[in-house]
N, C-alpha and C positions, 0 to 999 in steps of 0.2 A: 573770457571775452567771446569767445566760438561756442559756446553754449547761451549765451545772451543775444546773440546773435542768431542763433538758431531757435531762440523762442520767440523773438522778437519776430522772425520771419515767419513762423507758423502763426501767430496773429494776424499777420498781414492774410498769411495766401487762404486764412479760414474765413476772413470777413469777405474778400475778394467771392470766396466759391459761395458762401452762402446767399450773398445776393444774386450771384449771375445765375442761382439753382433754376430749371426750369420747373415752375410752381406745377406745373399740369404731370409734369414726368415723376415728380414728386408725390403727386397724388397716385398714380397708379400701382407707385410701389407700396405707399400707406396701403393701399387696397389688395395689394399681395400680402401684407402682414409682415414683411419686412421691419425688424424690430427698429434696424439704424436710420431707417426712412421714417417710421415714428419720432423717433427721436428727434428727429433732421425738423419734421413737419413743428412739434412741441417749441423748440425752441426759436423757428421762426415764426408762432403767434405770438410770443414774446419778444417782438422786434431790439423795445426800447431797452429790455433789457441785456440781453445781446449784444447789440451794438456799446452799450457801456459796460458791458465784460469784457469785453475782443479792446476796447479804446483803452480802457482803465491800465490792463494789463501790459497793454503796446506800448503806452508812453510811460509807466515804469519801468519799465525794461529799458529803454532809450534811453532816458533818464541815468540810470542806474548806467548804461553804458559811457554816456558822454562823462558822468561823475566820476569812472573809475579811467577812464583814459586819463582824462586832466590830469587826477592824484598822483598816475605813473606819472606824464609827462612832466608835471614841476619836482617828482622826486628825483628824475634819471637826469633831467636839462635843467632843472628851476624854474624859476616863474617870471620868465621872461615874453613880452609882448610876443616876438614872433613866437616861440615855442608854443604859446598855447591856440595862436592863428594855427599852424599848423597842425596842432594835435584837435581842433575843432575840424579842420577839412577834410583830413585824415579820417574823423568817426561818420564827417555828412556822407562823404561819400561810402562809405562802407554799410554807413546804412541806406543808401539810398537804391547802393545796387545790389546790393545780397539781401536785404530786408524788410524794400518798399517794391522795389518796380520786378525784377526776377519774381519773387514770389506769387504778385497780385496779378503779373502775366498767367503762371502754371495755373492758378484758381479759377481764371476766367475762360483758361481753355480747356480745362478739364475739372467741370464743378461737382458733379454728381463721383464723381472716385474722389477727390480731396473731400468734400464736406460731412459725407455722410460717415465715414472714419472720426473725422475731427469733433464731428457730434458729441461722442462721448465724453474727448475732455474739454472741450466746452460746457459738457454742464455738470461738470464737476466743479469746473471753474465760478460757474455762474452761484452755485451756493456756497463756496467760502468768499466770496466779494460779494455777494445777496446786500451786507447791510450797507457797502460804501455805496455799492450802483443804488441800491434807492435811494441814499440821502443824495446822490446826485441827480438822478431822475426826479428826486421832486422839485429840486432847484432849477430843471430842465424845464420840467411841464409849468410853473409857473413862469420861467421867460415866454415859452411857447400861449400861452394863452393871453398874453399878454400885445403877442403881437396878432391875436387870430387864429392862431392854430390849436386845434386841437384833435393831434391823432387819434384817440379813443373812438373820434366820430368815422373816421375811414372808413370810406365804402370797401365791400369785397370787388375784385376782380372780375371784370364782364368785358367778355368778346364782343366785338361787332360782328356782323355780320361779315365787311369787309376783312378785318383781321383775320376771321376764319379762315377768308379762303386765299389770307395771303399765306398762314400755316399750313394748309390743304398745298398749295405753291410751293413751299419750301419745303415741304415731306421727303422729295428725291423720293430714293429708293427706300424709304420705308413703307410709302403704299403702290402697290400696282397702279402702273398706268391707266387704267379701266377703270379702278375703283376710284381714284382722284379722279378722272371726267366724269364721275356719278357725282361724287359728292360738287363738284364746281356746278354742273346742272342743277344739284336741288337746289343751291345757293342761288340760282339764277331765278327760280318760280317763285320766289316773290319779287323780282322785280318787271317780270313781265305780265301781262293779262292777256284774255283767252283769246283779244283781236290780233295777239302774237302769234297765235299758233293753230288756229281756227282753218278749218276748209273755207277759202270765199265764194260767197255766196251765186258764183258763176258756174263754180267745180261742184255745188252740188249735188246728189243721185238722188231725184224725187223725182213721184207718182205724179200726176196730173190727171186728176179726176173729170177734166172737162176732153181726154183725151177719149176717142172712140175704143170700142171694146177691143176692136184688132191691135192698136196701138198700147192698150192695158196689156194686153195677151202676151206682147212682142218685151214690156219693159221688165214683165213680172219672169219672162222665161231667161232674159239677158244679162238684168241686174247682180252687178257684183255686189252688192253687199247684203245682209241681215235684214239689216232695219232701216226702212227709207220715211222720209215725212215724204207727206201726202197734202198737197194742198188742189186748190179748187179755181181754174183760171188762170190765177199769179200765184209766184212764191210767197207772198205777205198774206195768202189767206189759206194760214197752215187750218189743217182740218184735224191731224193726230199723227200718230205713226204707225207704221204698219210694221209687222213681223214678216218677212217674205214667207217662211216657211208654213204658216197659218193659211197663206193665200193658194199654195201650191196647189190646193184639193180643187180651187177654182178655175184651175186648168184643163181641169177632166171633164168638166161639164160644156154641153154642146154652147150655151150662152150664158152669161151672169150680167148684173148690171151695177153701178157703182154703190147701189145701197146694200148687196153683198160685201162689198169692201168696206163701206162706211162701219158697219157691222164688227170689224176685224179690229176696228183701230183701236189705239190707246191715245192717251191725254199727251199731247208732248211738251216736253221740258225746254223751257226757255233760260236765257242766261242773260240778265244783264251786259251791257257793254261795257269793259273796264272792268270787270271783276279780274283780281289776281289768280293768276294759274294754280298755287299751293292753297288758296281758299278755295277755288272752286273743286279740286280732289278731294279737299274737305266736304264739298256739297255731295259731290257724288256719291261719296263713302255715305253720310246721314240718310239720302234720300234714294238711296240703291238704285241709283241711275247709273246709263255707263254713255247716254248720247243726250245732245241737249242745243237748240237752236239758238245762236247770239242774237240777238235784237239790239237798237238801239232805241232814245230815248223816245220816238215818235210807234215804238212797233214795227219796225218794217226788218226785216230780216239780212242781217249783214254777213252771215256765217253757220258753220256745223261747226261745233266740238266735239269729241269724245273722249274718253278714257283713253282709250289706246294715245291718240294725240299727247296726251298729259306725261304719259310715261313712256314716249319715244325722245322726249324733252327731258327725261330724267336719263334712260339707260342707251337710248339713241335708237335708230331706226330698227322697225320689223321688216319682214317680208309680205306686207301685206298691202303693197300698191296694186290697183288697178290695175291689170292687161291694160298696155296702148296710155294708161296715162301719161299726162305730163310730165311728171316726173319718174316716166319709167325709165329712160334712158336720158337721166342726167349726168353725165360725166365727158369730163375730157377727153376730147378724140387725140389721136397722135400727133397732130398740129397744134392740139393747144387749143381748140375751139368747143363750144357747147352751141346747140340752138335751145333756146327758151324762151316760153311764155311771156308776155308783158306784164299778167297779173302773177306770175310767182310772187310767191314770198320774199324777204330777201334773207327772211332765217332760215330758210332751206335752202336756200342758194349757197349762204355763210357754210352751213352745216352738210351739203353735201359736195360741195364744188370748194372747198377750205377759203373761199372769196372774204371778205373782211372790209363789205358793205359798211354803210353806219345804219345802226339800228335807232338810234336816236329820234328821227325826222317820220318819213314816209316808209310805208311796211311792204309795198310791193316797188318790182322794177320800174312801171312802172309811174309811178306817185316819184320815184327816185329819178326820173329823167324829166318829167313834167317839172319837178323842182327845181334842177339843175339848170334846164331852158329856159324857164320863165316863161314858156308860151308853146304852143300845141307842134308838136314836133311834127318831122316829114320823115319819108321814107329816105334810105340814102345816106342819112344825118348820123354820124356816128360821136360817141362821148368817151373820152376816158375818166377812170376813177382808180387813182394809182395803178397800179401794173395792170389794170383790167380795160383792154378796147370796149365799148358797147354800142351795135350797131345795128342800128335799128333797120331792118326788112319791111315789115307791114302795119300801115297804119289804119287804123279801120274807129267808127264813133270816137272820135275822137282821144283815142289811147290806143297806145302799142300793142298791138297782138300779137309779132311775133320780130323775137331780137338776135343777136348770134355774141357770143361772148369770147373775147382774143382774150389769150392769156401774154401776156407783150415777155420776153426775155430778161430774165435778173441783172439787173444792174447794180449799179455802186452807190448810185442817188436815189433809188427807189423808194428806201427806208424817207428821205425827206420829200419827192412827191407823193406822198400816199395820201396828201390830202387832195393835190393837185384834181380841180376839175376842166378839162380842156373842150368845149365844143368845136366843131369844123363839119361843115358843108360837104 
């Protein structure tokens, strides 16, 4: 009885571990050469058969248990009504808790140590029962087709994207903290596009070729960066781009004038509006670009992208803001306060101030307080958005140019206002 029972029970906690195997953890070992991981992988392509080896076996054994309990029970007591209620209750419950639910717990909490041992006499198993489980599986796949199914057609296994990064989520401590926020950011670049992460077209660093030579003189000797567009009048009548370092030599000369620069320029790269972030790293790789001006659908210029942008979005920020910019001195003062721009982003805001804006709607501050108001805000006028005051200082053309951000103290209900939008005067 204690040896039917204990085979009885190793069917259970092997079909229990086989299914709950993780298929991917599974894979890695096949890929180490791992002979019992082989084995593991082999007999789980043969699902149908498996599963009616591990069945076949089970309820023989069960079988074979309740049969011989009875034959004691009416030898020792007779074959009396209660005697055999009793010696039935006697074997459910013995198998239910030593040989169904005990076992098929240990298998689901520990599948990868249970299954890949049990591999072995599993397919041992599986060829001396080879000719009943197929005449049973043929009788199976014609009920099964019968009613629509047909497992042979089974697609493989495919992640979403979402699923990834809830496995990327659930990693804990098997990847670094650094390494899961890289991979959660790549996962992000296809859902965002370059109007997500673009300089706007206010924060600019361009030439102005209708500017006087002392004015050239002053941008070309100040300019923080490389490579500036060069337009002529406005921003919307880009001309090329210029390489600063090309221009340098044009310093030295007592006068130049702007058809020396015209001279210098290159063809500049435009980007659609709404192109996705991980296609456009795509372009840049093809077309050995590393900057490139967003446009919208009329030509008029909404933005800079570049490279660096693209993989500060991947591995997080460099050190490579402007002296004096906006965002040089973003961070939390000791009361809890920031002063900010009204054209910020609010994915830099999210990603340097841990704030948890919605990204959804409007992309800057802001578009996110014009939305909130419904009508051209004033100075004075402050808003919350969950645990965050926003308090609007200076209003100028009609949008906020400059705002100050409270960080309001942890509460108990914070978690349920954080959708909360409050205006007041």
């Amino acid at each position: 009885m204690v040896l039917l029972v204990l085979i009885s029970a190793f069917f259970s906690i092997a079909e229990t571990s086989m299914m709950a195997l993780n298929r991917f953890r599974l894979g890695h070992l096949v890929r180490q050469g791992k002979r019992s991981a082989r084995l593991t992988a082999k007999l789980l392509g043969k699902t149908d058969r498996l599963l009616g080896t591990i069945l076949l076996g089970n309820n023989l054994v069960n079988t074979l248990i309740t049969t011989l309990v009875t034959a004691l029970a009416i030898h020792a007591f007779g074959s009396d009504d209660s005697v055999l209620l009793v010696a039935t209750t006697l074997v459910a419950l013995v198998l239910i808790i030593f040989a169904e639910i005990t076992p098929k717990v240990i298998g689901a909490t520990y599948p990868e140590r249970i299954a890949l041992p049990a591999s072995y006499a599993l397919s041992v198993l599986m060829h001396l029962f080879s000719p009943v489980v197929w005449a049973i599986n043929l009788v199976v796949s014609r009920l099964l087709r019968l009613v629509g199914v047909r497992p042979d057609q089974q697609e493989p296994t495919r992640l979403s994207l979402d699923e990834m990064r809830t496995i990327v989520l659930e990693s804990g401590h098997f990847i670094p903290q650094k390494h899961r926020s890289i991979l959660l950011n790549l996962f992000d670049l296809e859902r965002i596009t370059v109007d997500d992460v673009m300089i706007p077209r206010k924060r600019i660093e361009a030439l102005d070729l209708a500017t006087s030579e002392t004015g050239l003189r002053e941008q070309l000797a100040t300019c923080y960066h490389n490579k500036l567009p060069v337009f002529e009048g406005e921003i919307n009548r880009v001309v090329g781009m210029l390489h600063v370092r090309r221009a340098l030599g044009l310093l030295q000369r007592d006068s130049f004038g702007t058809e020396e620069i015209r001279q210098l320029l290159i063809d500049p790269y435009f980007v659609p509006s709404g192109t996705a972030v991980f296609r456009q790293l795509q372009f840049f790789q093809e077309t050995r670009q590393r900057i490139g001006l967003v446009i919208d659908e009329y030509g008029e210029v909404l933005g800079l992208i570049t490279l660096e942008d693209i993989i500060e979005e991947i591995i997080g920020e460099f050190t490579t803001t402007a002296p004096g910019g906006p965002e040089s001195d973003l961070r939390w003062n000791e009361a809890g306060e920031v002063m900010v721009e009204g054209g910020a982003p609010l994915r830099e805001l999210n990603r340097r101030l841990g704030t948890s804006f919605p990204l959804d709607g409007p992309r800057t501050l802001n578009g996110l307080i014009l939305e909130a108001l419904q009508d051209l805000p004033e100075s004075s006028a402050s808003l919350r958005f969950g645990p965050i005051v926003v308090e609007i200082l200076q209003v100028e053309d009609r949008m906020v140019r400059n705002a100050r951000l409270k960080l309001l103290p942890d509460r108990k209900d914070a978690q349920h206002e954080a959708d909360d939008i409050a205006a007041s005067a």
